[in-house]
C-alpha positions in Angstrom: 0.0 0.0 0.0 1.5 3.3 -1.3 1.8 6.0 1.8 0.5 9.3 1.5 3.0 12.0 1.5 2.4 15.2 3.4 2.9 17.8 0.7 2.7 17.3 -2.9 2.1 19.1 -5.5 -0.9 18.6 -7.4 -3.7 16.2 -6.4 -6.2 15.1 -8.7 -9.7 14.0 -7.0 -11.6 11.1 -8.8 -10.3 8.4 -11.0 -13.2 7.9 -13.5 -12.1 9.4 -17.3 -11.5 12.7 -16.2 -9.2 12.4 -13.6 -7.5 9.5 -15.3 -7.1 11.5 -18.3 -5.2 14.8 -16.1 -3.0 12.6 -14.6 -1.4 10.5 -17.1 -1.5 13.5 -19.5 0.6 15.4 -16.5 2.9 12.4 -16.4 3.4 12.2 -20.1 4.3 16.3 -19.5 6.8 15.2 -16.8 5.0 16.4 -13.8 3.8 13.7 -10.8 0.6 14.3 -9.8 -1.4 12.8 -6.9 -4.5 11.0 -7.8 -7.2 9.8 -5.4 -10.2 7.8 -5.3 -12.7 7.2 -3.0 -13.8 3.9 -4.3 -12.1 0.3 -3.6 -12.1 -0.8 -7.5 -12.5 1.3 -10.7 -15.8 1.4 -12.0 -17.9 -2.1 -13.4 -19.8 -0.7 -15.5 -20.6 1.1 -18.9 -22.5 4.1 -18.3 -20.9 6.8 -21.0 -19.9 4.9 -24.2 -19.7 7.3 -26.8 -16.1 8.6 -27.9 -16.3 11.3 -30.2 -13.8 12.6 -33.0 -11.9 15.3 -30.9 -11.4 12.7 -27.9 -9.7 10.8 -30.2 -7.3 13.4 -31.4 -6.4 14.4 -28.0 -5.5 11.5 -26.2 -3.4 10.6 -29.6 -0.6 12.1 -28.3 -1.2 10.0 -24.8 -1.0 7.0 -27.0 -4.8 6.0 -25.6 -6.3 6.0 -29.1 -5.1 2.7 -31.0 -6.3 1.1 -27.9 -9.9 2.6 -27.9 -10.0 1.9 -31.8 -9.6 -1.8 -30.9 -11.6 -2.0 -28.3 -14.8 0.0 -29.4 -16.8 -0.3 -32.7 -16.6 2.1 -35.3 -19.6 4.0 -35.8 -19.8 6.5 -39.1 -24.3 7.9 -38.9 -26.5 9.3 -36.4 -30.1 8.4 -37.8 -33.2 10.6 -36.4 -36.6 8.0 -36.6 -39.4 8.6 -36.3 -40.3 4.8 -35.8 -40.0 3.6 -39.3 -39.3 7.0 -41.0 -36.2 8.5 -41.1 -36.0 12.4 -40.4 -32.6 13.0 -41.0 -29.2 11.3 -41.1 -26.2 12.3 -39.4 -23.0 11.5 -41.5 -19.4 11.3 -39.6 -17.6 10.1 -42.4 -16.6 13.8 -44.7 -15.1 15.3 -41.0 -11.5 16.8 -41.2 -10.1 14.7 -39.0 -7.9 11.3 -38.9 -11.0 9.7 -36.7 -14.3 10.7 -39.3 -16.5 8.3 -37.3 -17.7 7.6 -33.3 -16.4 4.6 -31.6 -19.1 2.8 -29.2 -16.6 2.2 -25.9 -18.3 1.6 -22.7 -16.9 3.7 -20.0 -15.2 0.9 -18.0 -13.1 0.3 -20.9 -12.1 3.8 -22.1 -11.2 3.8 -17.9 -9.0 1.0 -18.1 -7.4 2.1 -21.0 -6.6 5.0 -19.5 -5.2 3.6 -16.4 -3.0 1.5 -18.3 -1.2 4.6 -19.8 -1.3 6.4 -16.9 0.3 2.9 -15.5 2.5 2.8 -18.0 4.3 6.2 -17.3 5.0 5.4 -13.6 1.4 6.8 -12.1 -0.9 4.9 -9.9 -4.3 5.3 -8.5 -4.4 6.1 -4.4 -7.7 3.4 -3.2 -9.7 4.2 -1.2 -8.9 7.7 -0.1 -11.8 9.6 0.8 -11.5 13.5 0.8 -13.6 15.0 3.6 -12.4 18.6 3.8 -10.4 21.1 1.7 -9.2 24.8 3.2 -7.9 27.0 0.7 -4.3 29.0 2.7 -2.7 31.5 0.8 0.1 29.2 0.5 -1.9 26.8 -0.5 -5.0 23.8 0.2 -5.3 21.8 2.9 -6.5 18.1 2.0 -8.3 16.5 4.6 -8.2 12.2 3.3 -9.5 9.2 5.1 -8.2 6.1 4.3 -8.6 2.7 6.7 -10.8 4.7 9.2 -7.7 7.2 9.7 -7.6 10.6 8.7 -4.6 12.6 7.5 -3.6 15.8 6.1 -1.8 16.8 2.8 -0.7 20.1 1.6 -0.6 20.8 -2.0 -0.1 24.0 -3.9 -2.7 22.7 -6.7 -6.3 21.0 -6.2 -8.1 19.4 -9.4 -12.0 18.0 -8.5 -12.8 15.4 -11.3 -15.0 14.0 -8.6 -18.4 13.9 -10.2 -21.7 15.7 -10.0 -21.4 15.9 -6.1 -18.0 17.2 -6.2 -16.8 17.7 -2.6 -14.2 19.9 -4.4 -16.3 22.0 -5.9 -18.5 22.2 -2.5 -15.6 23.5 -0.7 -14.8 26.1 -3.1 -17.8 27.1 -2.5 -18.5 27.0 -6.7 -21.9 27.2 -7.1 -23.4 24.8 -9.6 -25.9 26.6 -11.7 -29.1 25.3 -14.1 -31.8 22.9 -13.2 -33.0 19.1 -13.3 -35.4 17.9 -16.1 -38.8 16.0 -14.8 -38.1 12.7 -16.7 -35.7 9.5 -15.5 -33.3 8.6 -17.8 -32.8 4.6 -18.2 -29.7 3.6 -19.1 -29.4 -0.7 -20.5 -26.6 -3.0 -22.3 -28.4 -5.9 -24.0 -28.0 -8.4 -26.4 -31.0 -8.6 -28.7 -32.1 -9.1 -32.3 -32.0 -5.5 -33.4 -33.2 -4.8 -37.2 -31.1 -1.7 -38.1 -27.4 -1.6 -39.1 -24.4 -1.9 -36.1 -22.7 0.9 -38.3 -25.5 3.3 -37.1 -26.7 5.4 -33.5 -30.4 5.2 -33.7 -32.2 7.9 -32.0 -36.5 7.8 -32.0 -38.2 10.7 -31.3 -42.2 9.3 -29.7 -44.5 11.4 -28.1 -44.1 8.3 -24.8 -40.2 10.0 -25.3 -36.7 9.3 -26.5 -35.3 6.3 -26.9 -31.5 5.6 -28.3 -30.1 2.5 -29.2 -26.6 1.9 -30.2 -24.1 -1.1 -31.0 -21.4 -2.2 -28.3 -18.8 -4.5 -28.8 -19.2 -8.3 -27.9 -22.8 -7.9 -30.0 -24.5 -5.9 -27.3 -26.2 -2.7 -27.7 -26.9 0.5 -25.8 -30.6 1.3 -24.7 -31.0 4.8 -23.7 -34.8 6.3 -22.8 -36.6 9.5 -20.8 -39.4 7.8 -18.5 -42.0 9.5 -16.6 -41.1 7.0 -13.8 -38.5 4.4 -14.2 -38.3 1.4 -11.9 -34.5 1.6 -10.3 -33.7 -1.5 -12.2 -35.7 -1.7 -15.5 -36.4 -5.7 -16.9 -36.8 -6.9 -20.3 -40.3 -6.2 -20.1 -40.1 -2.9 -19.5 -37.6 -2.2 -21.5 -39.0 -4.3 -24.8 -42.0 -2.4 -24.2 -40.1 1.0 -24.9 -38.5 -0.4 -28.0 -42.0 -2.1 -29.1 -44.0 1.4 -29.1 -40.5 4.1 -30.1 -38.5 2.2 -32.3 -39.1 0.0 -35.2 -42.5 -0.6 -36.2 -43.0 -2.3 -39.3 -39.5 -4.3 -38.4 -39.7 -5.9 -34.4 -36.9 -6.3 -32.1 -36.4 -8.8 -29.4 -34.4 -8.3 -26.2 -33.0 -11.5 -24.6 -30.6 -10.6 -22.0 -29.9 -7.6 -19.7 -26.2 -7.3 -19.1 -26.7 -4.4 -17.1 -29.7 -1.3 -16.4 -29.9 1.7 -14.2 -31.9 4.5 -14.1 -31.0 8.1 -13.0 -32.4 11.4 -13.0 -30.3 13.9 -14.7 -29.4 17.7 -13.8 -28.2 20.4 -16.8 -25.9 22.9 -14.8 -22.8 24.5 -15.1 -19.8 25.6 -12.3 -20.2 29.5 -12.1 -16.0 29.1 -12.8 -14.3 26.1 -13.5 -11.2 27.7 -11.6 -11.1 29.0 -7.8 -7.3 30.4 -7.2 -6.0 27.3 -6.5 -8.5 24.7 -7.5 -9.6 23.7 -10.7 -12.6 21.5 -11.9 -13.2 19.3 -14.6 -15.6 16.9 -15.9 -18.4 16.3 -14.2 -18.1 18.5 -11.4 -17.8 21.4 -13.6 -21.3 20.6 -15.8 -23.4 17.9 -16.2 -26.3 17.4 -19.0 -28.4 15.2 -21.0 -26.8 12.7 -22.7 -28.5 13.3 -26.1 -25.5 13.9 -28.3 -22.7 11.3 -25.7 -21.2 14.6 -25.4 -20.7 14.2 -21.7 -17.2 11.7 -20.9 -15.7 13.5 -24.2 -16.3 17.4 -22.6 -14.6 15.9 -19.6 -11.7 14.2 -20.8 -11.1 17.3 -23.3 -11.2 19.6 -20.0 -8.7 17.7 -18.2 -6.2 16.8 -20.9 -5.9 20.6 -22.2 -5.6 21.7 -18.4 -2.3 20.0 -18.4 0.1 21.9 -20.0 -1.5 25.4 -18.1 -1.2 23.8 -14.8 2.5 22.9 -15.4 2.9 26.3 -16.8 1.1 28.0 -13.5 3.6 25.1 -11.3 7.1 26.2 -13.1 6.8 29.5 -13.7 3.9 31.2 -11.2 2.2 32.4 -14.0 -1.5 32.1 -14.3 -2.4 33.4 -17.6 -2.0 30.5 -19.3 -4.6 28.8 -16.8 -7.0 31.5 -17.2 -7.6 31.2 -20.3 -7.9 27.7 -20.2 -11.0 28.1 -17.5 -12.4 31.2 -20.0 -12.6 28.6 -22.5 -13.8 26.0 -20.9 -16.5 27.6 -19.1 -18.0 28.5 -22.4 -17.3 25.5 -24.2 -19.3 23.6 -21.3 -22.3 26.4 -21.4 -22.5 25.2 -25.3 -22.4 22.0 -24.4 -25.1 22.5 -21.8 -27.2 24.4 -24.0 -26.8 22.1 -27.2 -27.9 19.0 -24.9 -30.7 20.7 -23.3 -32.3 21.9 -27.1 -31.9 18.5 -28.7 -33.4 16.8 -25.0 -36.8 19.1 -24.9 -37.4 19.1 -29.2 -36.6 14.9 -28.8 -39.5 14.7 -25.8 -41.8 17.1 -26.9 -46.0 15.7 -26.1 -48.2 17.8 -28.1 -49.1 16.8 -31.9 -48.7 19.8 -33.6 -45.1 20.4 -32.1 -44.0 17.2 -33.3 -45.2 17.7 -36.7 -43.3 21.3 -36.5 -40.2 19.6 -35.4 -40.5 16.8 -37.7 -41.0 18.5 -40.5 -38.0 21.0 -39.6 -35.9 18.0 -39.3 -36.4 16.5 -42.8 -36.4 19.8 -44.3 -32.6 20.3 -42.6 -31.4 17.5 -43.6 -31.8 18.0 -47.1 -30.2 21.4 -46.8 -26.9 20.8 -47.8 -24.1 21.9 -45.2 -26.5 21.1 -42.4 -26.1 17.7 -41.2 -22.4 18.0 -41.8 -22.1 20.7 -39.6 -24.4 19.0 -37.0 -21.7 16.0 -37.3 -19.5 18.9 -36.7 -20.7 20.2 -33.5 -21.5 17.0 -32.2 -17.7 15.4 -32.5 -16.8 18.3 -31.3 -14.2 19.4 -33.5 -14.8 23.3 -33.1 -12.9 22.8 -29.7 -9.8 22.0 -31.0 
């Protein structure tokens, strides 16, 4: 068991793709950050799976990306139904970029993937160290851990919360966390079923019962992802072939025959006020959370954290925060547009009455004719205009 040094000089809170992410990025920069986790084990299961074009170009130079190209499958189109009628298709494959496609990669994998780098360059993940208090000095934070019902105390001159939606960083910044929660429950499912559209396609159904999303996984699984009034805390294949029976496919059925895994949630859209509080920073997670129309959610945070690197370093060596400024500038907005993109596509995807669907519908076919459009929807939705 690795001891826990009194000083260091950058901690890193949370170990999910964020966090993982910032620290073997800083080790590939030279720097040895401090990474803790409050868990026992990494995570089990898939929850965010979709990795998007500009992910891919920026954990290239981490040398993360063969290995999430290997383990994910490749997927080129976004399709819009509505049940058997397509409103408009979303096409990857003309993007200016080495990577014109999405890769399907459940979380737990693009996680230990990312461990392994960070592994690979000398860093290690601190288990299970619980942060229960931070105070910000002038000379720096003081880190409150517990760790085999002990507490203990390190100074650092730098604190980074990748800790998720209830960041107790981000708490004790005293960062508030602005926005709102939808009404609906999100279910979230890995199957394996007979499922009549292509694997080289993200199928998204707009119903008036709701959204539902189904997408290909490796081993021949697929991603159920649907907005429910009220969803049980651990949907079944009843419930859940029910959802696909009146969304998706009509003329064509489907048939679910094992549940590899389900959850529900209810989700939140807010952002941090500031991603950056003098001396602690916030990424992921902690600094926004939305719908997960779009899978834009893992590939914001593991963009925030690997271009906070080389700033932090550069606030570390030479003192000087500019560098780091504009990185939370930046960021701030790029999660607010983020935020707001999600938020649009979640309310027009759920909308009840008849003649707003027909609007919407109607709009959507008519885009997608328009030529420019979908590109630049495939676009916005890898993500490429944060480069």
């Amino acid at each position: 068991m690795n001891a826990l040094p009194s000083h260091t000089e950058i901690i890193i809170v949370g170990a999910g793709p964020s966090g993982l992410a910032l620290a073997a990025e800083l080790r590939r920069l030279g720097a040895m950050p401090l990474l803790l986790d409050r868990q026992a084990e990494g995570a089990n299961t898939s929850r965010a799976a979709v990795v998007h074009a500009q992910t891919l170009e920026v954990l290239t130079p981490l040398g993360a990306t063969a290995a999430v190209l290997e383990e994910g499958v490749k997927v080129p189109i976004f399709r819009i139904h509505d049940r058997d009628k397509v409103l408009m298709e979303i096409d990857f494959s003309g993007l200016d970029t080495p990577y014109p496609f999405t890769i399907m990669c459940p979380q737990n994998r693009t996680e230990a993937i990312l461990l392994d780098r960070l592994r690979a360059l000398g860093g290690e993940v601190l288990r299970p160290v619980e942060v229960i208090a931070v105070e910000a000095q002038s000379s720096g934070i003081d880190v409150t851990v517990k760790r085999d019902g002990r507490s203990d105390a390190i100074r650092t001159n730098w604190l980074v919360g990748c800790d998720g939606a209830h960041s107790v960083v981000r708490d004790a910044a005293g960062v508030a966390f602005e926005g709102g929660a939808y009404e609906e429950s999100f279910v979230l499912a890995d199957v394996r079923m007979d499922w009549p559209l292509s694997r080289e396609e993200v199928s998204l159904f707009f119903s008036p019962a709701g959204l539902v999303v189904v997408a290909p996984l490796p081993d021949e699984r697929y991603r159920i992802v649907a907005t429910i009034d009220k969803a049980p805390e651990h949907p079944d294949i009843a419930f859940l072939q029910r959802i696909l029976d009146t969304r998706g496919p009509a003329s064509t059925g489907s048939t679910i025959q094992e549940i590899v895994w389900s959850s529900r949630f209810h989700l939140q859209h807010r952002v941090t006020a500031t991603p950056r509080a003098g001396r602690i920073l916030l990424c992921g997670d902690a600094a926004h959370v939305h719908s997960p129309a779009g899978g834009q959610g893992m590939n914001t945070g593991i963009q925030d954290a690997v271009s906070l690197a080389q700033p932090l370093l550069d606030a570390v060596h030479g003192g000087a925060t500019t560098a780091l400024d504009a990185w939370a500038s930046r960021r701030h907005k790029i999660a607010q547009n983020v935020v707001a993109m999600t938020d649009r596509m979640t309310r027009a995807a759920t909308l009840r009455s008849a003649p707003a669907r027909l609007l919407r519908n109607t709009a959507l076919e008519i885009a997608g004719h328009i030529p420019g459009i979908p590109a630049r929807l495939a676009r916005l939705l890898a993500e490429l205009d944060n480069r």
